[in-house]
C-alpha positions as CSV (number, residue, x, y, z in Angstrom):
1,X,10.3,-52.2,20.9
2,X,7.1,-52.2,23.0
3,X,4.0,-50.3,23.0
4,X,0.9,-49.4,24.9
5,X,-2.1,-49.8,23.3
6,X,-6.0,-48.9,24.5
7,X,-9.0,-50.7,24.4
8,X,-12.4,-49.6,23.2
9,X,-13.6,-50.4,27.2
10,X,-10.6,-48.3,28.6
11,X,-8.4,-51.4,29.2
12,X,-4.6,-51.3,28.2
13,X,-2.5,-53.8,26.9
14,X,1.5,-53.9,25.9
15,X,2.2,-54.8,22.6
16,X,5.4,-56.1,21.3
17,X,7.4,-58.8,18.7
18,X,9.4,-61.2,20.6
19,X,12.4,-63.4,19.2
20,X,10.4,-65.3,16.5
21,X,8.9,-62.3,14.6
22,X,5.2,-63.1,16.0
23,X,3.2,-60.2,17.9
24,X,2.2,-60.3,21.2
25,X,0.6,-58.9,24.2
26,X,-0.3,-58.8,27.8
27,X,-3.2,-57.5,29.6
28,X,-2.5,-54.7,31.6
29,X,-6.5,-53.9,32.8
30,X,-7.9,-50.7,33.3
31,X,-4.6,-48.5,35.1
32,X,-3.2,-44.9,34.5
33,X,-1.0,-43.7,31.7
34,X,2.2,-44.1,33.9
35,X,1.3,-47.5,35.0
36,X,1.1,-48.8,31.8
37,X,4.5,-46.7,30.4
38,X,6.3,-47.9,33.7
39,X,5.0,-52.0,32.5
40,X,5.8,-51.2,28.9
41,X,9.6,-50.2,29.9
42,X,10.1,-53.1,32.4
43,X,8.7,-55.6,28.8
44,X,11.6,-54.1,26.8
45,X,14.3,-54.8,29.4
46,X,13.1,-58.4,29.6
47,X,12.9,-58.8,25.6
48,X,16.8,-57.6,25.7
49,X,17.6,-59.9,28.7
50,X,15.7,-62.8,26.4
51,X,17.7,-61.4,23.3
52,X,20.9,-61.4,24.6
53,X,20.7,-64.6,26.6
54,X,21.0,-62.8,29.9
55,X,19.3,-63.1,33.4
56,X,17.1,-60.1,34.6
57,X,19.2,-57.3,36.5
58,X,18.7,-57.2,40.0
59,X,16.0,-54.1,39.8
60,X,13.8,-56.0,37.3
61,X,14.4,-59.6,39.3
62,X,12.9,-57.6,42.5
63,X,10.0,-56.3,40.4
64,X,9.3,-59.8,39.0
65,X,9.2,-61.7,42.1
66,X,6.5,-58.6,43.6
67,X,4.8,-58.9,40.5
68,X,1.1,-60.4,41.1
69,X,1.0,-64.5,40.4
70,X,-1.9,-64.0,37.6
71,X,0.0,-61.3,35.8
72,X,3.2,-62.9,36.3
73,X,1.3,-65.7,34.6
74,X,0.9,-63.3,31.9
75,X,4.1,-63.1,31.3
76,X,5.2,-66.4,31.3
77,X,2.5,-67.1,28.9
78,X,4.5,-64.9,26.3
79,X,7.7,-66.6,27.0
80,X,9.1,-63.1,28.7
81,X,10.3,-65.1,31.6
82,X,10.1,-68.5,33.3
83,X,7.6,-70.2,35.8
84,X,8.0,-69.2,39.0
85,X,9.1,-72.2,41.4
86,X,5.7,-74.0,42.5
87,X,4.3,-72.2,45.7
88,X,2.6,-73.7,48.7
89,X,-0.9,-73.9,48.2
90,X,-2.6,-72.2,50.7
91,X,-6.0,-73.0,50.7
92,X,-8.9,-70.3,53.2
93,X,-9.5,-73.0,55.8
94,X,-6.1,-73.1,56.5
95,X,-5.3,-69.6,56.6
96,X,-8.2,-68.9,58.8
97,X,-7.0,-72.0,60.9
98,X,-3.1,-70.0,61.1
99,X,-4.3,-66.7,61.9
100,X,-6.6,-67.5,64.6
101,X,-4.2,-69.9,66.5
102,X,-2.0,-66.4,66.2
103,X,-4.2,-64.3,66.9
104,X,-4.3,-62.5,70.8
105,X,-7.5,-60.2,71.1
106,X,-9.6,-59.9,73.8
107,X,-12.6,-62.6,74.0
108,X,-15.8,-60.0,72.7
109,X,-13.2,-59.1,69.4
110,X,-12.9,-63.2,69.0
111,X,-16.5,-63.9,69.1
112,X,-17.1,-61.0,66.2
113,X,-14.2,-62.6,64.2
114,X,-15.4,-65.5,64.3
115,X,-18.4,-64.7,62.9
116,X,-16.5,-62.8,59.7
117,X,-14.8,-66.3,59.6
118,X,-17.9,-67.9,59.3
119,X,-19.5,-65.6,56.5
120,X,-16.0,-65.9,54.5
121,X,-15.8,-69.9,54.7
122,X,-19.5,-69.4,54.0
123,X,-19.2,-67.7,50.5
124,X,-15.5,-68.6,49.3
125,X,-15.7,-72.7,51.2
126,X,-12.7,-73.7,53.2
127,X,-10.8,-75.5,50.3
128,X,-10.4,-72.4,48.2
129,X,-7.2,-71.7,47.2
130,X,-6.8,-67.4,49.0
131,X,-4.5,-67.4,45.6
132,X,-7.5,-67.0,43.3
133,X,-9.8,-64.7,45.2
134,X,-9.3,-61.5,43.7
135,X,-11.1,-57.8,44.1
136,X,-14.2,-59.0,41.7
137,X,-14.6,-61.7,44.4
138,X,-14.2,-59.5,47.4
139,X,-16.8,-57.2,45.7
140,X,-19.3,-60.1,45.3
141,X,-18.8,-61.3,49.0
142,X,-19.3,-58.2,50.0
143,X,-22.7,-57.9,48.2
144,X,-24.0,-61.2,49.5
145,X,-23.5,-59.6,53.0
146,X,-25.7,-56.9,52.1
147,X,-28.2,-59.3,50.5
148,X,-28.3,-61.5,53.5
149,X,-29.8,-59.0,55.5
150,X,-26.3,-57.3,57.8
151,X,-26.5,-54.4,59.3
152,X,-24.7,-51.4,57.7
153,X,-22.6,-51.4,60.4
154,X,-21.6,-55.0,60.7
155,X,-21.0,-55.1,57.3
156,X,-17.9,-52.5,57.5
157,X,-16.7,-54.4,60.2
158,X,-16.7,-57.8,58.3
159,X,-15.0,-55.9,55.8
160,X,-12.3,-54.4,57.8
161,X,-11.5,-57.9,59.8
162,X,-11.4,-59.6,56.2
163,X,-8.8,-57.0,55.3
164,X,-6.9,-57.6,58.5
165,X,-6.2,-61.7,57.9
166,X,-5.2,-60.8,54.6
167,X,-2.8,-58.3,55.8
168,X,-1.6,-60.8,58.5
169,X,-1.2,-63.7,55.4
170,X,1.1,-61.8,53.4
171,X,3.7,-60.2,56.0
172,X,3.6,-64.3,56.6
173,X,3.9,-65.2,52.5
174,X,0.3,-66.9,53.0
175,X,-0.5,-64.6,50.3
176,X,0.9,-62.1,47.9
177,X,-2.0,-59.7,47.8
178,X,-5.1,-58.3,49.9
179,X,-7.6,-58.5,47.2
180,X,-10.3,-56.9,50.2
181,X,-7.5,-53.9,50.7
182,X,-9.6,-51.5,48.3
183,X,-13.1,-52.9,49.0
184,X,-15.7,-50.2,50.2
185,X,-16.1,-51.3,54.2
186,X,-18.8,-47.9,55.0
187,X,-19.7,-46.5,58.1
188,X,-19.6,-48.6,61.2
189,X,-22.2,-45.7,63.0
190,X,-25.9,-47.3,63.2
191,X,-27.7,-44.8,64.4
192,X,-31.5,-47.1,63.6
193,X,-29.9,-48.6,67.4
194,X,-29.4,-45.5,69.0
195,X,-31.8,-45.7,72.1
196,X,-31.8,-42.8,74.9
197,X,-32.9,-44.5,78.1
198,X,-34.4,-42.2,80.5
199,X,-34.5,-42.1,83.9
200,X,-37.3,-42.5,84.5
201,X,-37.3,-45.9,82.3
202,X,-34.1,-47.2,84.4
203,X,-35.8,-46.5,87.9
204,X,-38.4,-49.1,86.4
205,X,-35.5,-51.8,85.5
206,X,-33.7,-51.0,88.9
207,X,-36.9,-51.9,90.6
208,X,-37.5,-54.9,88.9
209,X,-34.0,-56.2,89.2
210,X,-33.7,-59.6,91.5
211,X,-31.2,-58.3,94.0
212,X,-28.8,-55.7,95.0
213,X,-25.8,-56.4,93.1
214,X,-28.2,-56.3,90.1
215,X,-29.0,-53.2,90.9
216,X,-25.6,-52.1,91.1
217,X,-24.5,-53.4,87.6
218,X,-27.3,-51.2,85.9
219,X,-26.3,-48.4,88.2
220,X,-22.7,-48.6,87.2
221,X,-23.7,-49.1,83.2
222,X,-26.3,-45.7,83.4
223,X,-25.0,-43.6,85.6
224,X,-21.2,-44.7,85.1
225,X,-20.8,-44.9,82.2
226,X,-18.9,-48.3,82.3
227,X,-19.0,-51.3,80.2
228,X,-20.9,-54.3,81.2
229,X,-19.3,-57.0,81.4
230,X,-15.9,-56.3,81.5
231,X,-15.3,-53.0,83.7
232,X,-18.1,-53.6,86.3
233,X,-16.5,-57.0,86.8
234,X,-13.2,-56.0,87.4
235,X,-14.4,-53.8,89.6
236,X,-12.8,-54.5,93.4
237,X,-13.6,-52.9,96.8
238,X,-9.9,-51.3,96.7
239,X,-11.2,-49.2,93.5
240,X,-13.1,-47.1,95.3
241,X,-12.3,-44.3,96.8
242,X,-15.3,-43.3,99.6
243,X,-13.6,-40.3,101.0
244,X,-13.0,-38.7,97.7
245,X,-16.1,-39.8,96.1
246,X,-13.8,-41.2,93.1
247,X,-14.3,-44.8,91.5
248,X,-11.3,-46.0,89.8
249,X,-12.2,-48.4,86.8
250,X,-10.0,-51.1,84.9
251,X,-10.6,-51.2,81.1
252,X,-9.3,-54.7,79.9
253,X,-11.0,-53.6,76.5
254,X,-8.6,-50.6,76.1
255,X,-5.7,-51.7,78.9
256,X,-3.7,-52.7,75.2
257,X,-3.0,-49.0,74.7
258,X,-0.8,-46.7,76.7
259,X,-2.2,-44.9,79.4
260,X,-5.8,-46.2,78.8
261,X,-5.7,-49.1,81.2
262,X,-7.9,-47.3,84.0
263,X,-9.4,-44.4,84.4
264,X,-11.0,-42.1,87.0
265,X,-14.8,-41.1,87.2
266,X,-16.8,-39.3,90.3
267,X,-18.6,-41.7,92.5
268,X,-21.9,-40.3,91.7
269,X,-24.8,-40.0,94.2
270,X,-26.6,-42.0,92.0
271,X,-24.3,-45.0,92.2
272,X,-22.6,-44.3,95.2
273,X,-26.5,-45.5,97.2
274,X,-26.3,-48.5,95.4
275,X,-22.6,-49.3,95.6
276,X,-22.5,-49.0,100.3
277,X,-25.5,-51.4,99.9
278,X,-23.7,-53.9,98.8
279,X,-21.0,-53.2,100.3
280,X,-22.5,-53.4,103.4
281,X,-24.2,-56.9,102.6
282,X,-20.6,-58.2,101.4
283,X,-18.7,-60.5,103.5
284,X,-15.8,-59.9,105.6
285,X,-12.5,-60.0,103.0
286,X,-14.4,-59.7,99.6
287,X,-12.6,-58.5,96.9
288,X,-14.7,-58.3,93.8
289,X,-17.4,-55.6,93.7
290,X,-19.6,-58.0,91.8
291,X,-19.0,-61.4,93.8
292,X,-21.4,-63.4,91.3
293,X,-20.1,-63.1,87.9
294,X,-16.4,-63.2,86.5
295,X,-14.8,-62.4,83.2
296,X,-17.0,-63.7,80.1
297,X,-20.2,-63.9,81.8
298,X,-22.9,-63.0,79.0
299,X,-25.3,-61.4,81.3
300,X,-27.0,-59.6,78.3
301,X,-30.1,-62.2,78.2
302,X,-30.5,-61.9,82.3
303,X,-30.5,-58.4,82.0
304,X,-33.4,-58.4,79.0
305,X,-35.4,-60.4,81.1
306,X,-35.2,-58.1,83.7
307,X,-36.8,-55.0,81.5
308,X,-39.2,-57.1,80.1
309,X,-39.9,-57.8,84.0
310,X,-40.6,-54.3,84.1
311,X,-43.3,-54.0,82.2
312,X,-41.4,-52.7,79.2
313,X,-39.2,-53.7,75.3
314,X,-35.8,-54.7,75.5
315,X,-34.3,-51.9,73.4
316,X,-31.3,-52.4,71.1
317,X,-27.5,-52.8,72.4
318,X,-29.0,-52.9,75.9
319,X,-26.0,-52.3,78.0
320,X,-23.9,-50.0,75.7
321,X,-27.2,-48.1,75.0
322,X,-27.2,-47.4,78.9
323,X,-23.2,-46.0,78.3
324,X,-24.3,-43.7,75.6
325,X,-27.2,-42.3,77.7
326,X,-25.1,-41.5,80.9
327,X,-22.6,-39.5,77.8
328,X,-25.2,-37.8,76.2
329,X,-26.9,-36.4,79.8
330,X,-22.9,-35.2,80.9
331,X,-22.4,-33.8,77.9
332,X,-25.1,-31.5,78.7
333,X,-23.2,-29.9,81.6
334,X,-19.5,-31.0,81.5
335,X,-17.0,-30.3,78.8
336,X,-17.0,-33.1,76.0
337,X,-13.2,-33.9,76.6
338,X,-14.0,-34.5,80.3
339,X,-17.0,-36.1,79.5
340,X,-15.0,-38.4,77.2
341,X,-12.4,-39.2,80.6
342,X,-15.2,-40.3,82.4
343,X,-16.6,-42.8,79.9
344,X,-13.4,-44.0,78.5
345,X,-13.6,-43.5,74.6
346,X,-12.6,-40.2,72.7
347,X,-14.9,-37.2,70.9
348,X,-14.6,-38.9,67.6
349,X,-15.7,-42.2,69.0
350,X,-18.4,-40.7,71.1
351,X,-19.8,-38.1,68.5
352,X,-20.0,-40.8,66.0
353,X,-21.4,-44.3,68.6
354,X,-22.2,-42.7,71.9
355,X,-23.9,-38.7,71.9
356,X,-27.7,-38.4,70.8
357,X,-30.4,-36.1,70.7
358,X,-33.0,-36.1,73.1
359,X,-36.9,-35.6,73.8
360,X,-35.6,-33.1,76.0
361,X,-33.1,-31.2,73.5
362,X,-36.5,-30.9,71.0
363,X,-38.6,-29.6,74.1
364,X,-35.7,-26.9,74.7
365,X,-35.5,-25.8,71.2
366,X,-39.1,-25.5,70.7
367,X,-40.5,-23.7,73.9
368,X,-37.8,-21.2,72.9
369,X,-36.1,-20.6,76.0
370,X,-32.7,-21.8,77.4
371,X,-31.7,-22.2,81.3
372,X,-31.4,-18.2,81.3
373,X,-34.9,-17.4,79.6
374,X,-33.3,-15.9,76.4
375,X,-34.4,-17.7,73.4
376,X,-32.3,-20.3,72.1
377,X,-31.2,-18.8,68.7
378,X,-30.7,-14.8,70.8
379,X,-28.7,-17.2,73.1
380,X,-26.4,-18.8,70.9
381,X,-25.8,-16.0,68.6
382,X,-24.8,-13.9,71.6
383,X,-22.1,-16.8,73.1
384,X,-21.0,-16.8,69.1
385,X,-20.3,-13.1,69.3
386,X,-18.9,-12.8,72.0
387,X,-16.3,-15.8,71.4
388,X,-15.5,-13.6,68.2
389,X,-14.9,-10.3,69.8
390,X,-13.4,-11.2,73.3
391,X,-10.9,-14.0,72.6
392,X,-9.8,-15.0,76.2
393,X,-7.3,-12.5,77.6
394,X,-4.5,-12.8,79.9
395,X,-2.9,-11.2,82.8
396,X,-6.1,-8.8,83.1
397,X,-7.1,-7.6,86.5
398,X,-9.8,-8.6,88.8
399,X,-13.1,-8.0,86.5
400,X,-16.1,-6.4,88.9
401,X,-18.6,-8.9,89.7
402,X,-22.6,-8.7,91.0
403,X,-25.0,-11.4,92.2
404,X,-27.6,-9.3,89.9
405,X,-25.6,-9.6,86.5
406,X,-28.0,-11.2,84.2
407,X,-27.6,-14.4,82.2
408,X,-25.0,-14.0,78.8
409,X,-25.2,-9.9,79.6
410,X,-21.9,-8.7,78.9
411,X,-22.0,-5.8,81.3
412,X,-23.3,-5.8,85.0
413,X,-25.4,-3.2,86.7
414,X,-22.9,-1.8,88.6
415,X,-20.8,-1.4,85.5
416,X,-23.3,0.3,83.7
417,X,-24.1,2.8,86.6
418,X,-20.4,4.0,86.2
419,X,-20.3,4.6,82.7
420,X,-23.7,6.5,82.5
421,X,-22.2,8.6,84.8
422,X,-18.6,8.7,82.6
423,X,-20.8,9.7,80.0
424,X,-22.2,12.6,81.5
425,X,-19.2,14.2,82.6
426,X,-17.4,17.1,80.6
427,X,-13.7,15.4,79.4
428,X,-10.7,16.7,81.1
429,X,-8.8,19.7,80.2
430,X,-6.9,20.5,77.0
431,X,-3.1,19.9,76.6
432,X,-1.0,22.0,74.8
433,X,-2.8,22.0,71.6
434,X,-6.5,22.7,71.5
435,X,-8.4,19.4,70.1
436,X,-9.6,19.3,66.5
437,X,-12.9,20.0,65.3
438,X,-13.4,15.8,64.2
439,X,-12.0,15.0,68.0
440,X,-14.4,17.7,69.5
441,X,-17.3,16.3,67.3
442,X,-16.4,12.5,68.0
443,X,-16.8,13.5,72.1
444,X,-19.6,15.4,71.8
445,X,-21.8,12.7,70.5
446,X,-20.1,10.0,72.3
């Protein structure tokens, strides 16, 4: 018979006698109750397979050949059951080396991979064996990110990309376990890089750009909302639709899920100047938008150049910093969900990367009025109320309406005019029975 017994650190163990009257026991670590009761049964099956000179029935050969190589190791170590076969050795290099010749991403998600390959090879080296790297390892890895100086942000990433390969190496028996599948990744939002570009700070940068098409890539990244490179280089003269105002843009980013290939936005008037200028400059037959630059152009360092041209700091994520700014000023008068169809990314994605506050959100808040002249708190009370008394209502008739009704009032002039005089006017006769005193008082001071 087996038993479970507890360590003074919390650690349990499985105690037992085998064949030759001599006590052993194996190391469970520090897991539940259950766990160790579940371990403890499966020990006593194998000590009457090893008693009666039987092999392991089918249930307990399955759970032995998912059972972890160091705790199998275990096992074999008290004489419980044999080796196992000797496995390929699979060393980091070479599972990096498998999964990336594998691997089909787009060229931005390789470049960031390949920097989490980099910081792995860095810590663990290229010859060690993915075998022996266990959580306490991923845990230390994951602090010597920290304490070489990565972001918050690119530190979950790292994380999660490090628990993708894994993942990839053991549906591929590379490995037998993702020792980085609990490790903490954190949040991926950084919001030290948020940067709200103004208008007024982007009429500077159009200025000092080199030429029109130039121009027109920062007018399509601030006023667009699309990403730069990829969507304003796939960009063609077909996508745009002058008679409707309408700009239809090709995401290869998010063209891997359904539906999300392309999207719609409004030709604004902001971009739409920019956008007949060079189309009128382009040459008979042109195809591409953007004639200069193709796919996996890094035009990140031009474009830096070009603020610092301006008289003014490169801010951080220069490009997707000019996305989020173009969400955030929609946002302010569109609907988030058709903000969110514009810009190509969803509410979670832009509450959490995208939407920020602005100089002029605090200047609203503080001068204490709203579009309307009603203070901001009166203002947003009053739209809360309202949404909790009059839920929207259906098949209701044609609702009186005045170019004098006021701001958030719930009741126009004209309205009010005809209940003062409602209010004046005797009520209508008595039916049969005469009313009660309660009715007759509820009238009379109504």
């Amino acid at each position: 018979m087996a038993s479970v017994s507890r360590d003074a650190n919390g650690t349990k163990r499985v105690l037992f006698t085998d064949g030759d009257g001599e006590r052993r026991s194996v190391r469970l670590g520090k897991v539940s109750v259950k766990a160790a009761e579940s371990f403890r049964l499966r020990v006593e099956a194998l000590l009457a397979a090893k008693e009666l000179h039987q092999s392991p029935d089918a249930e307990l050969a399955a759970w032995l050949h998912d059972l972890p190589e160091r705790m199998h190791a275990r096992l074999v170590r008290v004489g419980l059951t044999d080796p196992r076969a000797s496995a390929m050795r699979v060393t980091l290099g070479g599972l990096l080396a498998a999964f990336f010749a594998g691997v089909d991403v787009k060229p931005a998600t390789r470049v960031r991979m390949e920097q989490v390959k980099t910081a792995m090879v860095d810590h663990f080296t290229d010859a060690r064996d993915v075998a022996t790297i266990d959580e306490a390892d991923a845990e230390s890895w994951r602090a010597k990110l920290k304490e070489h100086g990565y972001a918050p942000a690119t530190i979950s990433r790292t994380v999660l990309y490090a628990r993708q390969v894994f993942r990839w190496a053991i549906r591929r028996g590379m490995a037998s376990r993702n020792p980085f599948a609990a490790l903490k990744a954190g949040s991926q939002t950084n919001t030290a890089r948020a940067v709200f570009v103004s208008r007024d700070t982007i009429a500077k940068v159009i200025d000092a750009a080199p030429d029109a098409e130039w121009r027109l890539l920062i007018v399509l990244s601030r006023f667009g909302g699309l990403r730069v490179p990829s969507e304003a280089l796939a960009l063609r003269w077909s996508d745009v639709d002058w008679e409707h105002n309408r700009l239809t843009v090709r995401s290869p980013k998010t063209e891997h899920h359904e539906g999300k290939g392309e999207r719609i936005i409004p030709l604004f008037p902001e971009i739409r100047e920019h956008l007949q200028t060079v189309f009128d400059a382009a040459p008979v037959g042109s195809v591409n938008v953007i004639g200069r630059y193709r796919e996996g152009a890094n035009l990140n360092p031009h474009f830096r150049r070009i603020i610092e041209r301006a008289g003014l700091t490169p801010w951080d994520r220069t490009w997707h910093n000019l996305r989020a700014s173009r969400q955030t000023e929609l946002a302010a008068t569109y609907p988030l969900h058709t903000v969110c169809a514009w810009i190509g990314n969803t509410k979670a994605i832009a509450a959490g990367h995208y939407l920020q506050v602005t100089d002029a959100d605090w200047t609203r808040a503080t001068d204490g009025t709203t579009g309307c002249g009603e203070s901001g708190a009166k203002s947003g009370a009053l739209s809360t109320q309202n949404a909790a008394q009059h839920p929207t209502a259906h098949d209701r008739g044609p609702s009186r309406e005045s170019s004098e009704t006021p701001c958030f009032a719930g009741v126009s002039q004209p309205d009010a005019d005809e209940r003062e005089t409602m209010r004046n006017k005797p009520m209508g006769s008595p039916g049969l029975e005469p009313g009660t005193p309660a009715f007759s008082m509820r009238c009379s001071t109504n």
